[in-house]
C-alpha positions in Angstrom: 65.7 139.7 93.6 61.8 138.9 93.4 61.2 142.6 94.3 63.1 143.7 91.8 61.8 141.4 89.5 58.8 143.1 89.6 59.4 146.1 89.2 60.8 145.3 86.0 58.6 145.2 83.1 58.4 143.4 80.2 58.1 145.2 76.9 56.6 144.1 73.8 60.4 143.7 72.2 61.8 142.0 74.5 58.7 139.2 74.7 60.1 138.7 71.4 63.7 138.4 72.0 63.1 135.7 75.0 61.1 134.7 72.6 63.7 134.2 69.8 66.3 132.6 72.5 64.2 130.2 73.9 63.1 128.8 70.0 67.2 128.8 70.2 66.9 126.7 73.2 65.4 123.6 71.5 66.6 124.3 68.4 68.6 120.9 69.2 64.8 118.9 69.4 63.7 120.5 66.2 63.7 116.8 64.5 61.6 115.6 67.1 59.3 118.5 66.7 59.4 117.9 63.3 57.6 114.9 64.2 55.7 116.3 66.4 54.4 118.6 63.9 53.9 115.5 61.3 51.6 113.9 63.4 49.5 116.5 64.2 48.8 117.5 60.9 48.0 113.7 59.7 45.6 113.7 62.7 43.7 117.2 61.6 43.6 116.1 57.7 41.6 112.5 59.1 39.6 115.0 61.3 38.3 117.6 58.7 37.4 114.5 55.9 35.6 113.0 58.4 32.5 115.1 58.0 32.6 114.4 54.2 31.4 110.8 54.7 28.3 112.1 57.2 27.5 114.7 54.2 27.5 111.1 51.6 25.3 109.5 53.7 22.5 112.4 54.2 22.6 113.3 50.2 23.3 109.6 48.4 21.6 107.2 51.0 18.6 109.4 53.2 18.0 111.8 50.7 18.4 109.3 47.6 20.3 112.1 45.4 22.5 110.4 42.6 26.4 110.4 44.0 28.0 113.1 42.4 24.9 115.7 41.9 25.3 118.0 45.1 24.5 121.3 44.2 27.9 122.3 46.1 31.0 120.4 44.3 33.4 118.2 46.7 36.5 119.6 47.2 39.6 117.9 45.6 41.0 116.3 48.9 37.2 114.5 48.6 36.7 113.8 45.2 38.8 110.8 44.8 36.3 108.8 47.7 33.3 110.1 46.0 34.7 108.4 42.7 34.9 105.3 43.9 31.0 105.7 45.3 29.7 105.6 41.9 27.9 102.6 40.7 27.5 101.4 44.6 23.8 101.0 45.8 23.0 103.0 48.7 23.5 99.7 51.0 26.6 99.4 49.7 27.4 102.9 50.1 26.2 102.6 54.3 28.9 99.4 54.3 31.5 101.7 52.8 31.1 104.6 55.0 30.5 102.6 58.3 33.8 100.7 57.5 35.8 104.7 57.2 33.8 105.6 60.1 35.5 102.4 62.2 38.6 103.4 60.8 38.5 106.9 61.6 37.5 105.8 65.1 40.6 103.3 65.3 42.9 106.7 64.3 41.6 109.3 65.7 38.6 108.2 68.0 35.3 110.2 68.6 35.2 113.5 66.3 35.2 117.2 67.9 36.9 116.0 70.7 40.5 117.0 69.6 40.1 121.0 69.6 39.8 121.4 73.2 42.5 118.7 74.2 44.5 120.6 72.2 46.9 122.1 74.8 46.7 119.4 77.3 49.2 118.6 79.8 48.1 114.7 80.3 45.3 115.5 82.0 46.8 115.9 85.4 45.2 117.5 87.8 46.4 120.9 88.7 45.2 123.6 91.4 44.3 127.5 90.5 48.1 128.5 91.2 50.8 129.1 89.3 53.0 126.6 90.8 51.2 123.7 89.8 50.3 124.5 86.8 53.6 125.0 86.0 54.8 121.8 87.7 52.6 120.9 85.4 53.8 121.9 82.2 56.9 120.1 82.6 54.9 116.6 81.7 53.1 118.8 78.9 51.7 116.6 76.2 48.5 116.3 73.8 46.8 115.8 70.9 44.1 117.0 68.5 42.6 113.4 68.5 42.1 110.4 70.3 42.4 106.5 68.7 46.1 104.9 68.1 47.6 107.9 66.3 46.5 110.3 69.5 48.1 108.0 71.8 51.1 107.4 69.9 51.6 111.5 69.1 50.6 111.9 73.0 53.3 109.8 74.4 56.1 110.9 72.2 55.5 114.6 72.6 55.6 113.9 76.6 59.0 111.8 76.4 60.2 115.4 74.1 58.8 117.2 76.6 60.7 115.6 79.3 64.0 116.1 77.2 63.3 119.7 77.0 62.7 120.4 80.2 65.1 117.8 82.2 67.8 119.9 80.0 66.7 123.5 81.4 66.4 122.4 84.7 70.0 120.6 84.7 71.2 124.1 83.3 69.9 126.4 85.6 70.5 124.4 88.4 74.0 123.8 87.5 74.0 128.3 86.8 73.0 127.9 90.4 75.2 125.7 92.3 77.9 127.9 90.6 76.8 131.3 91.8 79.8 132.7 93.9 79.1 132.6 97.8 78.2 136.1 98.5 75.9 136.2 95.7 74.0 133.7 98.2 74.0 136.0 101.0 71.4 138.5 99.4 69.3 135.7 96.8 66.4 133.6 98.6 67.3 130.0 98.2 63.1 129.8 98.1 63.4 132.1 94.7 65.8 129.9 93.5 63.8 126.5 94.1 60.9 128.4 92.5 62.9 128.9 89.3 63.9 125.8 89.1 60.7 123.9 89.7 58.2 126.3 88.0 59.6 128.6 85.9 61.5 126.3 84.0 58.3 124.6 82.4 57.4 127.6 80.7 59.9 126.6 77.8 57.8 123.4 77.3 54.5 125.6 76.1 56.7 128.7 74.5 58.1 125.5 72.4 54.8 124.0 71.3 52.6 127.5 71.0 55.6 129.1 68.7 56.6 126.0 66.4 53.5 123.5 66.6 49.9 125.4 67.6 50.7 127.8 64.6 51.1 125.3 61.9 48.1 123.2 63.2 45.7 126.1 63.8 46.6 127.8 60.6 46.5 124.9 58.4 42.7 124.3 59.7 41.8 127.8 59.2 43.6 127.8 55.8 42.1 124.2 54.9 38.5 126.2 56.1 38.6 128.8 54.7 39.7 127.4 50.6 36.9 124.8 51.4 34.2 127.1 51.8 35.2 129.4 48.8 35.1 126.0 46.9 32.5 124.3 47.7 29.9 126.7 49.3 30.2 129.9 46.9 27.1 129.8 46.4 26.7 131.3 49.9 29.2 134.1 50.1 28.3 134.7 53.4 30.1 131.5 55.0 33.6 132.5 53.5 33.0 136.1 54.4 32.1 135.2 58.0 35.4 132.4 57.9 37.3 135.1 56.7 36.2 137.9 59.1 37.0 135.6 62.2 40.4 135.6 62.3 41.2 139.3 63.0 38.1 139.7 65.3 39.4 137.1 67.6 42.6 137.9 67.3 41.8 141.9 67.9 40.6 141.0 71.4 43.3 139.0 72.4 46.2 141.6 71.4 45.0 144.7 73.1 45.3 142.7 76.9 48.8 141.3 76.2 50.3 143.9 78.3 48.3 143.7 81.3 48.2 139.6 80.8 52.4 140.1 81.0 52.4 142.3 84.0 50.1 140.2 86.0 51.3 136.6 85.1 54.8 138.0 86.2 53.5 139.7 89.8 51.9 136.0 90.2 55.8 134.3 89.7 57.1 136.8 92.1 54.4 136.5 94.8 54.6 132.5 94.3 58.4 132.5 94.6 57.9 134.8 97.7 55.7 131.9 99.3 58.4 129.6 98.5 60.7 131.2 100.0 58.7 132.0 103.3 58.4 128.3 103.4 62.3 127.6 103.3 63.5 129.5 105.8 61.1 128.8 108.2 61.4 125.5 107.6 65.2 126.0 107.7 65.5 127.8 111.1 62.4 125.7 112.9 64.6 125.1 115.6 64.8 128.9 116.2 61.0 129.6 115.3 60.2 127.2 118.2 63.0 128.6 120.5 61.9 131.6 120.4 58.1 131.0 120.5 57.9 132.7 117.1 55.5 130.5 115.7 52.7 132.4 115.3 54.7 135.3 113.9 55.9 132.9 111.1 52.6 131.3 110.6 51.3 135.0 109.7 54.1 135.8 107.5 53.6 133.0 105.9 49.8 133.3 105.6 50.0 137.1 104.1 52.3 135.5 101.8 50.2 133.0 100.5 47.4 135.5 100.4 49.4 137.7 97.6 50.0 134.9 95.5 46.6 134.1 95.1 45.4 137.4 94.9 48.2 137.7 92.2 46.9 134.7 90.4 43.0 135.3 90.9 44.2 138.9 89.0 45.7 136.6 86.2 42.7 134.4 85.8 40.2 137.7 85.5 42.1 138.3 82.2 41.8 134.8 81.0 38.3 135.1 81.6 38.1 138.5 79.7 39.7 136.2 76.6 36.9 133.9 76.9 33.8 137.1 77.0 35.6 138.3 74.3 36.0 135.3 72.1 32.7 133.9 72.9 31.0 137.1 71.9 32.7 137.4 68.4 31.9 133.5 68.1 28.3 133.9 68.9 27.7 136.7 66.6 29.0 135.2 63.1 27.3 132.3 64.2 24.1 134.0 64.5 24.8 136.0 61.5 25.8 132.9 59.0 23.1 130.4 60.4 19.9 132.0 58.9 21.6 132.5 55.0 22.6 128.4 55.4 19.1 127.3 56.5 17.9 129.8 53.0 20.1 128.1 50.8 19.1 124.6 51.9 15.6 125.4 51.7 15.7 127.0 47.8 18.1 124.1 46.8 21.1 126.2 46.7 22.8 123.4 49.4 22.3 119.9 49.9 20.9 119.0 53.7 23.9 117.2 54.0 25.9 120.2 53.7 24.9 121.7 56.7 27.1 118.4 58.7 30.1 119.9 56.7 30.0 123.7 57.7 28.5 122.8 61.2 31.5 120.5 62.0 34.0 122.9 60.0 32.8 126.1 62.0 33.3 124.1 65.3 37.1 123.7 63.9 37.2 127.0 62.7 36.7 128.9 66.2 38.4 126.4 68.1 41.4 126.9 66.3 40.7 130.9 65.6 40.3 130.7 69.6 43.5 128.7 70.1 45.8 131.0 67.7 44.5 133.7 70.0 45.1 132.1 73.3 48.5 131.2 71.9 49.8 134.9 72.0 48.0 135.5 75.1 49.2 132.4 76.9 53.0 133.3 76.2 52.7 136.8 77.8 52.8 133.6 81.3 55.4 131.3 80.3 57.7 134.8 78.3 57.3 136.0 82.2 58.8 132.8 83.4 61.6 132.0 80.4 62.7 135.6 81.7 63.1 134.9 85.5 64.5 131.5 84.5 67.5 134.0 81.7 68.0 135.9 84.7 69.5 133.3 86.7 71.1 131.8 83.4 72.8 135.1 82.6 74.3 135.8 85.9 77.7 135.9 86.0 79.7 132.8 88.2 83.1 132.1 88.3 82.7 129.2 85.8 82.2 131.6 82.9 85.8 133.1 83.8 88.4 132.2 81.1 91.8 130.4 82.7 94.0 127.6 82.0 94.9 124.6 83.8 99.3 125.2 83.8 98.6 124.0 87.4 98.3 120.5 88.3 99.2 120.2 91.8 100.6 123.2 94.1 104.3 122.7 94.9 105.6 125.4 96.5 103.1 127.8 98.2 100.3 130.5 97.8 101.6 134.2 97.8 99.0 137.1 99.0 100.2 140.4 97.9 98.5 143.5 99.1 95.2 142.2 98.5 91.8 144.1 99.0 88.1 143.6 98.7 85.1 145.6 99.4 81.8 143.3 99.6 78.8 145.1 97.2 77.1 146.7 100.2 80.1 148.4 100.7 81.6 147.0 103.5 85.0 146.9 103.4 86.2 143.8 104.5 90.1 143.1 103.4 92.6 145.8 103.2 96.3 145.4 102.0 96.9 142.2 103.2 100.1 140.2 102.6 101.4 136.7 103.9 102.7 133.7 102.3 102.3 130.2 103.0 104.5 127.1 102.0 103.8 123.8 101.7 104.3 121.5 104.3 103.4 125.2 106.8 100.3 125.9 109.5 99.5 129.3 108.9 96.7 130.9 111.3 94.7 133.7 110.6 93.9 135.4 114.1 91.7 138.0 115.3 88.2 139.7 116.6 85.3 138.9 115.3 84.9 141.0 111.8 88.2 141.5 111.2 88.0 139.7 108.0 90.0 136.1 108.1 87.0 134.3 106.5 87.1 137.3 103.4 90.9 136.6 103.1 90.3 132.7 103.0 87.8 133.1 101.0 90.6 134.9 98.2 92.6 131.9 98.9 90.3 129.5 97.7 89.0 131.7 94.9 85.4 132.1 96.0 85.7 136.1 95.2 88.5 137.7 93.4 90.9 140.6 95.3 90.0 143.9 93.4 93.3 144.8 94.7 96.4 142.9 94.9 97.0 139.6 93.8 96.7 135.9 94.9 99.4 133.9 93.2 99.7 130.1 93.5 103.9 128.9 92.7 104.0 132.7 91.2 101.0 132.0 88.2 98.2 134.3 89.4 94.8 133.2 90.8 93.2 134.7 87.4 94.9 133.1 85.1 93.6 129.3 86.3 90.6 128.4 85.3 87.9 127.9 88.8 88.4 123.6 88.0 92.3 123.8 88.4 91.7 126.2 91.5 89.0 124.2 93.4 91.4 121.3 92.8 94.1 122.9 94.4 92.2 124.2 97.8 89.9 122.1 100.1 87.6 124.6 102.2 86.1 123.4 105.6 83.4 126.2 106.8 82.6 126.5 110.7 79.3 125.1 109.9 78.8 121.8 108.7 76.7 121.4 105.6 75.7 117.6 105.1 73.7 116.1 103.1 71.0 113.4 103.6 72.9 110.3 102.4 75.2 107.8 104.2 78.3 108.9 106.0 80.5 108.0 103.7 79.3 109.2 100.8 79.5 112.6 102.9 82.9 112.3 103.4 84.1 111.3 99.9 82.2 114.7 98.1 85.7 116.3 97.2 87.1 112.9 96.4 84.8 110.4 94.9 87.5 108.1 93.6 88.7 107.8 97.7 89.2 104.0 99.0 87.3 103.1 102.1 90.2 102.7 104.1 91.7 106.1 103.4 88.3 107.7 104.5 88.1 105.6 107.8 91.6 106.8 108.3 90.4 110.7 107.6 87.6 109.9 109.9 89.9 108.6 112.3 92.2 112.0 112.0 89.4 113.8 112.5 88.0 112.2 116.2 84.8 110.9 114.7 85.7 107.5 113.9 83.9 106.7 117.3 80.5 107.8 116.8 80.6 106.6 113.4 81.2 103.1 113.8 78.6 103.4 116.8 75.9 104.4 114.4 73.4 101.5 113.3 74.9 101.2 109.7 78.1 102.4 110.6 80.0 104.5 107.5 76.6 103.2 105.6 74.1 105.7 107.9 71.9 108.0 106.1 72.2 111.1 108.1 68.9 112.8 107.4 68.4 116.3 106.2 71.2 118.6 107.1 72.7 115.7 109.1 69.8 116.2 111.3 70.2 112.6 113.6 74.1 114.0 114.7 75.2 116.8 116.9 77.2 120.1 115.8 80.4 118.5 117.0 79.6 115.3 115.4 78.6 117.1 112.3 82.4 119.5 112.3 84.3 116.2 112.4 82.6 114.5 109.4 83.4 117.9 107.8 87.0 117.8 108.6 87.1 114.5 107.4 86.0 115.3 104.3 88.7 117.9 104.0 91.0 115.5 105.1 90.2 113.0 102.7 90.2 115.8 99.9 93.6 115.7 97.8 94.2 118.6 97.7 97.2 120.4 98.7 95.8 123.4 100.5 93.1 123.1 103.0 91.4 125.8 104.6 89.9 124.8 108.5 87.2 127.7 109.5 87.2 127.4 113.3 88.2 123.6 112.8 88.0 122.9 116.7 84.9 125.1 117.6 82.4 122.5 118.6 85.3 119.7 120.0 86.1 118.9 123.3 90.2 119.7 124.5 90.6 115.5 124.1 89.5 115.4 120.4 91.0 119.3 119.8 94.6 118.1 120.7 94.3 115.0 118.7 93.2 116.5 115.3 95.7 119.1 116.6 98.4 116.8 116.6 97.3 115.1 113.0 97.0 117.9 111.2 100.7 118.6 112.3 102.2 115.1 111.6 100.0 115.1 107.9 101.1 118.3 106.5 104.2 117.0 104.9 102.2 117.5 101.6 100.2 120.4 102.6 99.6 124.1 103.4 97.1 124.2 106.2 95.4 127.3 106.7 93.5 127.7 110.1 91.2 130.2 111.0 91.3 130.1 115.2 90.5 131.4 117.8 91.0 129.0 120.7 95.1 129.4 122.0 95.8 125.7 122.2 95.1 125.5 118.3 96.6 128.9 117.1 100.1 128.7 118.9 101.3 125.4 117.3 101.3 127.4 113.8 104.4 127.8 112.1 103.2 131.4 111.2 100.4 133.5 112.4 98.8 136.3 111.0 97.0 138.9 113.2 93.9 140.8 111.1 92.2 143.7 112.4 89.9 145.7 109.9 90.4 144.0 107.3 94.5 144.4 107.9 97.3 141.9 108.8 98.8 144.0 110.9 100.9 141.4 112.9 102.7 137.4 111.6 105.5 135.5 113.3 105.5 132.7 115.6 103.3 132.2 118.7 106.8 133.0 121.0 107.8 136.3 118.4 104.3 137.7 118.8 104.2 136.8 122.9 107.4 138.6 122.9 106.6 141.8 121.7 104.9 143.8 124.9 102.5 146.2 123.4 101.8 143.7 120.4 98.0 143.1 119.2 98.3 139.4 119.6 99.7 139.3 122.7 96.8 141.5 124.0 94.3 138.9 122.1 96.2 136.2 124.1 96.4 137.7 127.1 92.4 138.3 126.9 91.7 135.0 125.9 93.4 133.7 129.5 92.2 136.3 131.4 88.3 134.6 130.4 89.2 131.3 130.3 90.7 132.0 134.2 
């Protein structure tokens, strides 16, 4: 998948279709940005009338000129204070404008600090890799000022943030956990982690560039721009140079958008690869060690994590091209515009004070110019991660499949009728199978190694679909149900135990939450491991570690028949239930599962004699095919049969 990932690009059209669907993805937050959005632009209109006071105070108090007779007139969003100046001495006029300037300080704290906090993510510290950075953006959360107002806007952006992100995260995840099984066998469970973790983020900055960085940024440059037509006409060169910014900075920014795409995206893959490097060795330990592959695996992961921060230093170089590129243009209408402002102050065309206004309104100008252009050029990151994060969304699982409930519980039986499936590699794994299976029955599904029993249980409890053939459960095809009413209807016990790192019970009850604690010691009973259990040092309240790490495989197959046990439902599938049990604890699970099945269809895949003979009917797969059912004593009876030969091997080793 990660391969594949990179290799395919991402064009300029469909950057703005994931684009358009992630805006569609917190379209449900858009009051919230809304207030987002409010506060911001309160913050930026205190910010660009704070320089008007320091201009009153050069002109009216230092410079002793009358208020109201600046050669440059005071725009309209300052007139109004510079009214109620008039008639005030000048030490009446300091009181005045040191009493704004505390306010102003209570708001929005020091002035010019706002611009380059502007895409903050709290401050937290993050390392030069993707990863973090992304991890990152999941807390993302600013402001354009400091005081009360910043800290208000700062914290509810983050809790919006959390929303936003807590939501994409519970989706994909939940996408994942619903992938169907073989999908698993060729997708890194590291990718998938990766996605979760770090490519989910990116929604958090595609939100705020797209529907709050816009209307801040423009609304400075606008607000700039009308100011210095207004008040500084008299020195066309300020609007001309305002004016001329925009597209030069933005020029630079759109001709590296392609490379920036390519290049974020081969960072995501070689990150994800890391990840996954990590996980399976950290997964199969036991056999690194065994095998004295450690070193091995400790240079695999090394050339790994080399790539990815190749991959990323490749990112930053364009980031740092942006920079060159902005800082040039920057420098150059600076240079340009600072000799005609220090002219007009001299020959009286501008007031001293003046130059305060257009210094601090330049800063705001290229810091915003600067941040519209980043904008674009940061999305072309978190577009490359929305899209490995719709990948995964759009995959199709068995959840999207349309079916009704008309089941509620199984009463009769399950029916397989000439059923076939090819895996996507092309391995043909069941071929025209039939058998049936009634309630209150042990069916076993025997054979060799390969000869598909775990495919055909697999149709039984829905985890692929036959392309051939039918599964019907009481005659009302597998197809038809929706996947709830058919995982309600089959409990599946795998060979391998999965278990999770939480307390025994809470293991067992995972198909049945609503199970009393008397009916799970009873399915731990059933199962032989009501022993070891109440041996442990918490008893049915032990936290078993990761993977059930503190028991042994056999202890870990009986708390996973138990859980099947415990399960309501009324078929249950037992992979190789008795594997990893003595002959003690075989017969007695043996002999339960036989006096319990009043209510059930058990299906057992077997190969040990002791637990396949007892079956009421057993089914004999080679390639794929049944090509044998009856009894244990019809099967033995016929002398050139398949599972008598099977039998007849199995004593031969075991003698």
């Amino acid at each position: 998948m990660a391969e594949a990932a990179l290799a395919d690009r991402i064009s300029t059209g469909e950057t703005f279709r994931l684009l358009g669907r992630s805006l569609r993805l917190v379209w449900p937050y858009r009051r919230q940005i809304g207030v987002k959005i409010a506060l911001t632009l309160i913050g930026l209109a205190i910010v660009l009338f704070l320089p008007w006071p320091i201009k009153i105070l050069i002109d009216h108090v230092v410079m002793g000129l009358p208020v109201g007779s600046s050669p440059t007139p005071y725009p309209p969003y300052v007139s109004w204070f510079v009214d109620l100046l008039h008639g005030l001495t000048p030490f009446e006029i300091v009181w005045v404008i040191v009493g704004v300037s505390l306010l102003g300080i209570v708001l929005v704290g020091a002035f010019g600090g706002g611009v380059a906090r502007d895409s903050a993510s709290g401050g937290l510290s993050e390392g030069l890799d993707t990863a973090t950075q992304s991890e990152n953006q999941a807390n993302e959360s600013g402001s354009r000022v400091s005081g009360l107002l910043g800290l208000f806007e700062f914290r509810y952006q983050l809790r919006i943030t959390h929303r936003i992100n807590h939501g994409l995260r519970t989706l994909l995840f939940g996408r994942l956990m619903a992938w169907p099984l073989t999908r698993f066998s060729d997708a890194s469970v590291g990718d998938a982690v990766y996605r979760t973790m770090y490519d989910t983020p990116a929604i958090s900055r595609v939100c705020y560039d797209i529907l709050v960085l816009p209307i801040a940024n423009l609304f400075v440059i606008a607000t700039v721009i009308w100011t210095t037509a207004h008040s500084f006409s008299a020195v066309p060169s300020i609007t001309i140079v305002a004016c001329l910014a925009a597209p030069m900075v933005l020029l630079g920014t759109f001709l590296m958008t392609g490379v920036t795409r390519r290049r974020s995206l081969a960072s995501r893959v070689a990150g994800a690869t890391t990840t996954a490097t990590v996980e399976e060795g950290m997964s199969n330990v036991v056999a690194v060690q065994g095998l004295g592959a450690s070193a091995r695996q400790r240079d695999a992961f090394a050339d790994d994590s080399r790539q990815s921060f190749k991959r990323f230093r490749a990112y930053i170089v364009m980031i740092m091209l942006l920079i060159a590129v902005q800082s040039v243009v920057t420098v150059s209408l600076v240079f340009y515009v600072f000799f005609d402002i220090c002219e007009a102050i001299i020959v009286g065309r501008m007031s001293p004070g003046d130059f305060s206004v257009v210094y601090a309104y330049f800063v705001q100008l290229v810091g915003n110019l600067s941040g519209l252009g980043s904008m674009w050029f940061n999305l072309q990151n978190n577009v490359a991660g929305m899209r490995r994060v719709y990948q995964v969304v759009d995959a199709p699982v068995d959840a999207d499949l349309q079916g009704n409930d008309i089941i509620e519980r199984l009463g009769r039986g399950v029916e397989v009728d000439n059923v076939s499936y090819r895996y996507p590699d092309g391995t043909q794994a069941v071929r025209d199978a039939s058998l049936e299976g009634r309630i209150g029955e042990v069916v076993a599904l025997v054979g060799a190694t390969g000869a598909g029993k775990s495919t055909l249980a697999y149709l039984l409890a829905g985890f692929v679909q036959p392309q051939a053939g039918s599964v019907r459960f009481d005659g009302v095809d597998v197809r038809s149900l929706s996947v709830d009413c058919l995982r309600t209807q089959v409990a599946f016990v795998f060979q391998e135990a999965f278990l999770f790192d939480d307390t025994v019970e809470n293991n067992i009850v995972l198909s049945a939450p609503d199970a009393t604690h008397d009916e799970v010691v009873e399915a731990a009973r059933v199962a032989g491991a009501l022993a070891f259990i109440e041996a442990l040092p918490q008893g049915f309240a032990t936290r078993l570690g990761r993977m059930g790490g503190t028991l042994s495989v056999g202890q870990k197959q009986r708390l996973a028949i138990a859980r099947g046990l415990v399960s309501k439902a009324p078929v249950l599938v037992l992979d190789e239930p008795t594997a990893s049990l003595d002959p003690e604890t075989e017969n007695a699970l043996v002999a339960a599962l036989e006096a319990g099945r009043r209510d059930r269809l058990l299906v057992v895949i077997a190969h040990r004699l002791s637990t396949i003979r007892r079956a009421d009917r057993i089914c004999f797969m080679d390639a794929g095919h049944i090509i044998e059912t009856g009894s244990h004593e019809e099967l033995m009876a016929r002398p050139a049969g398949a599972y008598r030969r099977f039998v007849e091997l199995q004593v031969g080793v075991a003698t």
